[in-house]
Every structure is written in C-alpha cells, then in structure tokens.
C-alpha positions in Angstrom: 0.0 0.0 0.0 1.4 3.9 -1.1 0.7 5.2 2.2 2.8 2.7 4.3 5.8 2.5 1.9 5.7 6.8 2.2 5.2 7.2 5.8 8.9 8.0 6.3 9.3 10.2 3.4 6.1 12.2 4.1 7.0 13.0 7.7 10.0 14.8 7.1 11.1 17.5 8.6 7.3 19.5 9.2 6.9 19.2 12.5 4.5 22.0 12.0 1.5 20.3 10.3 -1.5 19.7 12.1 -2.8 15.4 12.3 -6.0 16.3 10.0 -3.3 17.6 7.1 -0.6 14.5 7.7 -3.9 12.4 7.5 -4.5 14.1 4.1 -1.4 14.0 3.3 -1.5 10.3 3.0 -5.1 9.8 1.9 -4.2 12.1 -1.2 -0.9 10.2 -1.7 -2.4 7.1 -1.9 -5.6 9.0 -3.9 -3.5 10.3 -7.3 -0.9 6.9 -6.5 -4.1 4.8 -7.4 -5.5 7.5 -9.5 -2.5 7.0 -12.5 -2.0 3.2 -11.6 -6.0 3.2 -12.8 -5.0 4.9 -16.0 -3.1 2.4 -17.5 -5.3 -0.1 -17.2 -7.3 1.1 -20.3 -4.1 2.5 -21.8 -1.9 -0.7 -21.7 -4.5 -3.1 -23.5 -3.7 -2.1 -26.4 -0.5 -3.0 -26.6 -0.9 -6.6 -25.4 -2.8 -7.6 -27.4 -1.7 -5.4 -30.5 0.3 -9.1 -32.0 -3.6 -11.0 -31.3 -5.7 -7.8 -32.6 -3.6 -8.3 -36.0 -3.8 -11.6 -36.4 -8.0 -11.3 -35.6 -9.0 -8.5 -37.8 -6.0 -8.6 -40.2 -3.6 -5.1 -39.1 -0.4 -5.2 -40.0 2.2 -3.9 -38.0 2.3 -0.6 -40.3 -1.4 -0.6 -39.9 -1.4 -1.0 -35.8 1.2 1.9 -35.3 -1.3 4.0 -37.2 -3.8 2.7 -34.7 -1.3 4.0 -32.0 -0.3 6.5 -33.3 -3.8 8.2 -33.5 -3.9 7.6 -29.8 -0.5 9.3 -28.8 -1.8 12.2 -31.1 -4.4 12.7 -29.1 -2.8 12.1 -26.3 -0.1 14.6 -27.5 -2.7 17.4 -27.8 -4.8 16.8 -25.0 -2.0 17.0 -22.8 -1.1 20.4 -23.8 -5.4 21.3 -23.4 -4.9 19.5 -20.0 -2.4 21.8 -19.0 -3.8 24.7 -20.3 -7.3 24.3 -18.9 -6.9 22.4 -15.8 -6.2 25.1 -13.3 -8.9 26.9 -14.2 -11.3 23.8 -14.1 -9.3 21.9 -11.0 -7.8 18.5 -11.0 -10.6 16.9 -9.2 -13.1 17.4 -12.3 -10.5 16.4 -14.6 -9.5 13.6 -13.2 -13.0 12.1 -12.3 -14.2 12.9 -16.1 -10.7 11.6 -17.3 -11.0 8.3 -15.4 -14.4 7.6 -16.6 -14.3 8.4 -20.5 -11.0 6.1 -20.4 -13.3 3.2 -18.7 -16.1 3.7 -21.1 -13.6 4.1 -24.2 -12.1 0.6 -22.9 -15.5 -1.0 -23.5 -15.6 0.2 -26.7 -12.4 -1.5 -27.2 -13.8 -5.1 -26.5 -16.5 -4.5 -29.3 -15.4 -2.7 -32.3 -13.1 -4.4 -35.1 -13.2 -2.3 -37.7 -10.0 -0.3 -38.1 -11.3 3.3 -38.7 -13.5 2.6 -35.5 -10.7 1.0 -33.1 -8.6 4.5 -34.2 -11.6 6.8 -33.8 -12.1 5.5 -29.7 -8.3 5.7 -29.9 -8.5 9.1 -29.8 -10.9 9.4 -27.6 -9.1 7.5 -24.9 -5.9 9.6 -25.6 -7.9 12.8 -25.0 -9.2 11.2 -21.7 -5.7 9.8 -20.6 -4.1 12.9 -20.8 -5.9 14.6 -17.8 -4.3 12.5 -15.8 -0.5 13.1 -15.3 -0.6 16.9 -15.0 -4.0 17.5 -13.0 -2.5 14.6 -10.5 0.8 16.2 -10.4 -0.8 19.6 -9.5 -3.2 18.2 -6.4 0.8 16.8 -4.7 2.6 20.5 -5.5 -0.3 21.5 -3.0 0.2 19.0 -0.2 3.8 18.7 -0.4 7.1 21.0 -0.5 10.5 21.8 -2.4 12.4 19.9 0.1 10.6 17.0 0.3 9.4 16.3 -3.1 12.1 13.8 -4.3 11.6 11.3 -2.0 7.9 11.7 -2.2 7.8 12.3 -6.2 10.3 9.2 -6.5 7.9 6.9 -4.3 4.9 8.4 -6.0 6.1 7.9 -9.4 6.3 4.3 -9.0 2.4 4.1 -10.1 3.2 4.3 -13.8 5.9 1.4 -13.4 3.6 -0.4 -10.9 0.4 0.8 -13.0 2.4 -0.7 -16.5 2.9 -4.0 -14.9 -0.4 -4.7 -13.2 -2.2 -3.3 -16.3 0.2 -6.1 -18.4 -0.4 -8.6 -15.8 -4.5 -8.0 -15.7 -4.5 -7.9 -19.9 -2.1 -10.7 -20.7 -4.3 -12.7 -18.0 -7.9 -11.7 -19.7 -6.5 -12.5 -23.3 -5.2 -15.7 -22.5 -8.1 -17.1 -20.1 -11.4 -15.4 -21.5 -10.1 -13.9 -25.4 -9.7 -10.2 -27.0 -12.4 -8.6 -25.4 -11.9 -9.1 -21.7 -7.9 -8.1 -22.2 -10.0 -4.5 -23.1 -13.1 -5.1 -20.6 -11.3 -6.1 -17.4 -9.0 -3.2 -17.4 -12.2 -1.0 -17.6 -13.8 -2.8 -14.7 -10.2 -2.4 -12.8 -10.4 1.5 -13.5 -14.0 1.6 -12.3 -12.8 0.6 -8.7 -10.3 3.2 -8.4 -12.9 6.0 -9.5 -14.6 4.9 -6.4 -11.4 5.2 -4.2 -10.7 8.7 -5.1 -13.6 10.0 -5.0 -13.6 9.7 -1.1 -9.9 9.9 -0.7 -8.8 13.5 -2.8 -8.8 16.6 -2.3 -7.3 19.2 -4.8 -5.4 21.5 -1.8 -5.9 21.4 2.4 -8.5 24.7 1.8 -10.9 22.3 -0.1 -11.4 20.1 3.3 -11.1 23.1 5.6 -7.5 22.9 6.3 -4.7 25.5 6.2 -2.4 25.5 3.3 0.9 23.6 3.4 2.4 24.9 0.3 2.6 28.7 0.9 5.8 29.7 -0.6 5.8 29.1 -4.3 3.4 31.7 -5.7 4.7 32.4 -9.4 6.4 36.2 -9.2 8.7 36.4 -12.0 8.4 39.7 -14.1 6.1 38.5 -16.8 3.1 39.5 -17.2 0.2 37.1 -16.1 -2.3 35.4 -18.0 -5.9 35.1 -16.8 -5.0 32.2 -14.8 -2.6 34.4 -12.7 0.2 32.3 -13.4 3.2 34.1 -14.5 6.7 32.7 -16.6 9.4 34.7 -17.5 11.9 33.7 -20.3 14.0 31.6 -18.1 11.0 29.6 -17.1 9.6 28.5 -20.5 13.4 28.0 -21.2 13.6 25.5 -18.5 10.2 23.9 -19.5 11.4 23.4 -23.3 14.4 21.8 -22.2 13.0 18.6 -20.1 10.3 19.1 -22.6 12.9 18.0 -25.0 14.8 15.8 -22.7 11.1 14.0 -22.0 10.6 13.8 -25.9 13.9 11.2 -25.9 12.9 9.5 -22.9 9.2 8.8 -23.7 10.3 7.7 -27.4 12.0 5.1 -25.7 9.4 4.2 -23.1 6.0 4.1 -25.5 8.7 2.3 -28.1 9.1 -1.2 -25.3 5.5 -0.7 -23.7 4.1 -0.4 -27.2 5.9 -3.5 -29.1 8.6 -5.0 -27.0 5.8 -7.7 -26.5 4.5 -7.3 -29.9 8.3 -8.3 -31.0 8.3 -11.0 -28.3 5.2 -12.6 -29.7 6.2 -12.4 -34.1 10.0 -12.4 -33.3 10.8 -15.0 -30.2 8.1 -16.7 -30.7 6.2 -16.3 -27.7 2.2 -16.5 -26.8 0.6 -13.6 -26.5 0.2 -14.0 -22.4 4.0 -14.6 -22.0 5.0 -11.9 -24.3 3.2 -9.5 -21.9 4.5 -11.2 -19.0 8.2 -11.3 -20.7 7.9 -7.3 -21.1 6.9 -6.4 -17.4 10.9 -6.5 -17.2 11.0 -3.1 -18.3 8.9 -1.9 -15.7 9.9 -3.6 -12.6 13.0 -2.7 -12.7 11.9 0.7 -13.4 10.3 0.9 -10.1 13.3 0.4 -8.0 15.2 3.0 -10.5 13.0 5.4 -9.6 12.3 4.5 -6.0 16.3 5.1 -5.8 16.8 8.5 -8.1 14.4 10.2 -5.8 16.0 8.9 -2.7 19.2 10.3 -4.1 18.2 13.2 -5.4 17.1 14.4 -1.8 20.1 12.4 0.1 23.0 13.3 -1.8 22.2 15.6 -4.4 20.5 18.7 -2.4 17.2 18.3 -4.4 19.0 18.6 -7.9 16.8 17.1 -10.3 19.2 17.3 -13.0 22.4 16.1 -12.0 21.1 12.8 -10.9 19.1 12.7 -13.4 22.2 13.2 -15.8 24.1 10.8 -13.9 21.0 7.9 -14.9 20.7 9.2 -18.6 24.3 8.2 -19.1 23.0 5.0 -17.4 20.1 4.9 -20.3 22.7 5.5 -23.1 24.9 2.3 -22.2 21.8 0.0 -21.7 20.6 0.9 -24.7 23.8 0.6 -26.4 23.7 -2.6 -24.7 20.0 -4.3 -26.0 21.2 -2.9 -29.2 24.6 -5.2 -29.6 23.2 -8.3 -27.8 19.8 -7.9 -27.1 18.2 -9.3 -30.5 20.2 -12.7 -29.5 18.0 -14.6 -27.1 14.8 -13.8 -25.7 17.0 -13.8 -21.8 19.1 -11.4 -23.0 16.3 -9.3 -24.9 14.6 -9.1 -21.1 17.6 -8.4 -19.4 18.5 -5.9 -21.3 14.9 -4.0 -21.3 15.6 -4.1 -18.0 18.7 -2.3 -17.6 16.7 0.5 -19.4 13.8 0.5 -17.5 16.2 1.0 -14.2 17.8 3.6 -16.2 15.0 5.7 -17.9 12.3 5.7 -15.2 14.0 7.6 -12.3 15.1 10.9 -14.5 12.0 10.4 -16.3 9.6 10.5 -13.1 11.8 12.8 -11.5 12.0 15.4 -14.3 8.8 15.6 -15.1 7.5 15.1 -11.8 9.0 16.9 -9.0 10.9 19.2 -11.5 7.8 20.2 -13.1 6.5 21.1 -10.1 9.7 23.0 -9.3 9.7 24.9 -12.3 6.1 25.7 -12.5 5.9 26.4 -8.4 2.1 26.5 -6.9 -0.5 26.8 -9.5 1.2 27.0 -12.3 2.6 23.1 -11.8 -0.3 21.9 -13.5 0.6 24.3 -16.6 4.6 22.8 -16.4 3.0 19.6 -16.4 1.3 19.4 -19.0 3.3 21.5 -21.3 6.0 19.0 -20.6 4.3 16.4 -20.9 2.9 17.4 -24.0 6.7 17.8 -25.9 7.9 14.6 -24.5 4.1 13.2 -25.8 5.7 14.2 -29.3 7.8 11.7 -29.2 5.6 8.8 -28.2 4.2 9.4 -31.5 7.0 9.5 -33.5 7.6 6.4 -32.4 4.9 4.7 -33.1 5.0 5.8 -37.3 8.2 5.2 -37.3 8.6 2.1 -35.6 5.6 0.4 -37.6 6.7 1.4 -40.7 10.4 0.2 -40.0 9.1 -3.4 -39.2 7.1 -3.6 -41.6 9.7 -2.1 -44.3 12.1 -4.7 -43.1 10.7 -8.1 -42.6 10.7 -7.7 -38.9 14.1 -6.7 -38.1 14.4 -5.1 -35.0 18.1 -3.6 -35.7 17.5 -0.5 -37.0 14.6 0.4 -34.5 16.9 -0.4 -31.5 19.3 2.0 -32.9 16.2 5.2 -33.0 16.6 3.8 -29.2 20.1 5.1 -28.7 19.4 8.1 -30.3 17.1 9.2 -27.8 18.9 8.2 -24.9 21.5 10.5 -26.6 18.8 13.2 -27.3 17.9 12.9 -23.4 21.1 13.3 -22.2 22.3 16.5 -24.1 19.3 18.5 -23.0 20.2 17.5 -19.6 23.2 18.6 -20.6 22.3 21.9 -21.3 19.9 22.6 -18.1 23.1 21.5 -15.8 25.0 24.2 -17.7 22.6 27.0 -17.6 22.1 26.1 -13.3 25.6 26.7 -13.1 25.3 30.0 -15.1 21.9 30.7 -12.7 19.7 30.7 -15.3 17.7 27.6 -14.1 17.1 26.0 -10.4 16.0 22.0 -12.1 
C-alpha cells in the first residue's frame, strides 16, 4: 500500500502540520498513486494484445502503429489542453471525467473491429488519458514542499511502473483465459474501482477540506506579465520547460517504443504466446520501479534536491543499456529481457523525476499543473513519433528489429544532451531543475 511505503518520506522535517493535514497528506498520496495506476489499465490493453488484434481483424504492424499513433496524437494534444485548462477547471473534475471516458472508451475496445472505429475510440481514450499526469501532479505540488518532493515524487512515481505492470499482468491474463475482449473489458472494470477510491480519498489542496495551506511559498512572481489564470513565466521559465520538454521527448520515445511493441516483438519475433510476451515485457517496468524509488531517494540524500544532475548521472545510465539491447539484445529472448531491464532501471528515475518533481519546481504552486502538462505534451511528441516510425520500419524490413533499437540510442542520446544543457545553464543561474 502507497501510504505505508511513504510514511517516512512524508513526515519529514514539518513538525509544524497539524494530524487532519498528515492524515490528508496520506489519503491524497495514496488517492492520485491509485488514481494514475488506474490509468493504465485502459491505456496498456492495447499493446498486449496489439500481436492478437492483428492476427484477428487482419492489421499489419504498419497498420497497428497508425492505430497507435492516433492515440499518442491525441494524447499529444490533449496533454497540452490538460495543462492549459486544468487550473482553471481543478484537477478533481478532470480527473473524475478523465477516469471515466478512459473506462467507457475501454469498453468500446472489446467491441469494435473495424479499423477506422478501433482508431476513432483511440482518440478518444488519448484525449481522456491525458488529464491525468498533470492535474494529478498539481493536487501533490499542494500538499507537499520543495524539500521534500524527491523522496515523495520518487515513491509516487512508481504508479506508472507499478500501474504498466499490473495493467500487463491484468491484460495478458484476460486474453489468455477469457479472449480479446476481456484483455479490453477487465481493465475498464479495474479502472471503475479506483474511481470509487478517489472520490472519497482526494482533495485538490488542504483549503478544499477546511485545512490550512501547506504549500505557501511558491506563488509564481517572476516579471512577466500574467495570464488570466494568474500564473506568470518569464523567459528563463519557458526556457527550463522546453528543455525537459525536449529531454522528455527522448525518454518517452523510448518508453511508449518497449511498452508499445517490445511484446509485440516478443510474440512475431521470439516466438512467444501472446500472455508470455506480456509477461516477458513487465521486465522493463519492474526494474523501473526500483530506479525510480532510488533516483528520488538520491536526489534528496545526496544531491541537495538537484533534479538534473542525478538525473544526468542515470541518462548516461540509459545511453549504455541501450547501447547494450542494441549489440546483444536481439540474441536470445533472456538477454532481450535483461536488457529491457537495464533501461527500464535507467530511464524511469530521471524520467519521473524530471517531469514530476521538476515540473512542479519549475512551475511552483499553480502553475505546476501548466509545467505539467506543457511537458508532458513535448515529451508526448515523441511517443508518436515512435509509433510511425517504428511500424513502418518493421514492416519495411521483414521484422528486423536492428534498425529500431538503434532510434533507441538516439534518444537516450537526445535525453542526455538536454540534460546537458539545463546543468550548464544552473551553473550559469539561469535555471534552479
């Protein structure tokens, strides 16, 4: 359970809260934790059963990353309207609409075959997916601080690892024992049961349940003017936000590339059923979850709360495991999990971390939600781009996986030089990441 594994963390050093906001503290935690772990349930599908959806209603594999690709362009957009629009609407509507168009769009899933219709729900889902990241991000910037936030953001951020594998685990599981459907329907069903959760459990800032506020320090006061949200960016600020925008774009390429066929490739290349080939590809995720349990740990511990410096330190990481899967990883299907693996320890901590409790840095108070999504939205970009790309390169080459495992490296490399870059300009005091 969230709350018990963050009881350290959210203590801290604020002796000065009150019992009724440490309470909330951990009911909200455990609220938004569930709230993105719920997501993936009726994002993940998809990709399980991508190598069985083909094979059913006759995709290829240039035809299913159009598929996904309609979805991630959604997904891509709607991230940038979630940032844009959620302050203004609050994170508690968008979330509770967001959750239940993604169940609903999940049912659809189970009961369409046609391919203009499977892409046309696609984007529906992507649309409703994308509320969830930034409004959940902003409801923690305003029940937990600065100093704090990398241990708290590094255990919280484990939902998306722990939400990929449960969501693999729960599809691989439907497809195998009940067919195509319920890999869709069950994950809508899962979703359904978190709705109920946070509905009781969250609360968009301590004011909403009569409390005072714990965040009180970060109102946004740089010399720009403000917009009608009242949240005001300078130069240096959207600087900052382009940057892990651009350092998210090479990290999320590489994330949506091994959630989105790594079990698709499992299945057509290694040979595996469709069940195991989802089971084979929860590599990548679990050992994500201890690299980010340990980059936010360290970021706090050792590296005085800077975000980009460890999260250098890992991308170097990323850019030698991927390096790695590419020279050995097509060998064996042990070495091919092994290796996802090494990235997945790698990637996840800078990219949870970044975008997490650097977004909320950047953005401060209110204006999180904006960094968020904004953020979110860049590195969204390159979710998409993988998908074309990767579809049509499979499909352009018989199935080799060579070439696509060298786009890999690229972005790790991508990642790493606009990391690059933000270290530089802290130094110079142009940035605080």
């Amino acid at each position: 359970m969230p709350t018990a594994i963050a009881s350290h963390a959210m203590r801290g050093p604020f002796s000065d809260l009150s019992a009724a906001q440490r309470q909330w503290r951990y009911r909200v935690f455990a609220a938004t934790w569930l709230s993105y772990v719920g997501f993936y349930f009726c994002r993940k599908p998809f990709s399980i059963a991508k190598a069985d959806l083909g094979r059913a209603n006759g995709f290829d594999a240039d035809l299913l990353g159009q598929i996904g690709a309609a979805y991630l362009i959604a997904y891509t957009l709607g991230q940038f309207a979630s940032g844009a629009i959620g302050p203004r609407f609050g994170p508690r509507r968008m979330l509770l609409a967001g959750m239940a168009i993604s169940s609903a769009t999940a049912l659809l899933f189970g009961a369409v075959t046609a391919a203009w219709a499977f892409g046309a729900v696609m984007v529906v889902n992507g649309l409703a997916q994308a509320t969830g990241w930034s409004n959940n991000l902003g409801v923690m910037a305003q029940w937990f601080r600065r100093p704090e936030r990398g241990r708290v953001m590094g255990l919280w951020s484990t939902n998306f690892q722990v939400g990929g594998v449960a969501a693999n685990a729960l599809a691989a599981f439907s497809l195998a024992h009940f067919g195509l459907s319920w890999s869709f329907w069950s994950g809508a069903v899962a979703l359904c049961a978190v709705i109920a959760v946070f509905w009781f459990n969250q609360a968009d800032e301590p004011r909403d349940v009569g409390l005072p506020a714990i965040v009180t320090d970060e109102m946004s006061d740089t010399s720009a003017a403000s917009d009608r949200s009242g949240i005001r960016w300078d130069a240096q600020v959207w600087t900052s936000v382009v940057l892990v925008g651009g350092a998210y774009f090479g990290m999320k390429f590489i994330r949506y590339a091994l959630w989105s066929w790594a079990p698709y490739v499992l299945s057509n290349n290694f040979q595996l059923n469709g069940d195991d080939a989802g089971y084979v590809s929860t590599a990548f995720d679990l050992c994500g979850i201890a690299g980010v349990i340990a980059t936010g740990y360290l970021s706090d511990r050792f590296f005085g709360g800077r975000r980009a410096l460890i999260s250098f330190v890992m991308l170097i990481g990323l850019v030698g495991a991927t390096a790695l899967l590419l020279t050995v990883g097509a060998s064996s299907v042990t070495a091919f999990a092994t290796c996802i693996g090494l990235v997945g320890f790698a990637l996840f901590g800078p990219d949870a971390l970044l975008t997490g409790a650097g977004a909320m840095d950047i953005g401060k108070g209110r204006g999180a939600v904006r960094a968020a999504g904004i953020i979110s939205g860049l590195g969204s970009a390159g979710s998409v781009v993988q998908e074309l790309v990767i579809g049509k390169s499979y499909a352009s080459t018989g199935g080799a996986i060579g070439p696509i495992l060298v786009m890999l490296l690229g972005s790790a490399l991508l990642a790493a030089v606009c990391v690059a870059v933000i270290l530089v300009r802290n130094r110079r005091g142009a940035s605080d990441v």
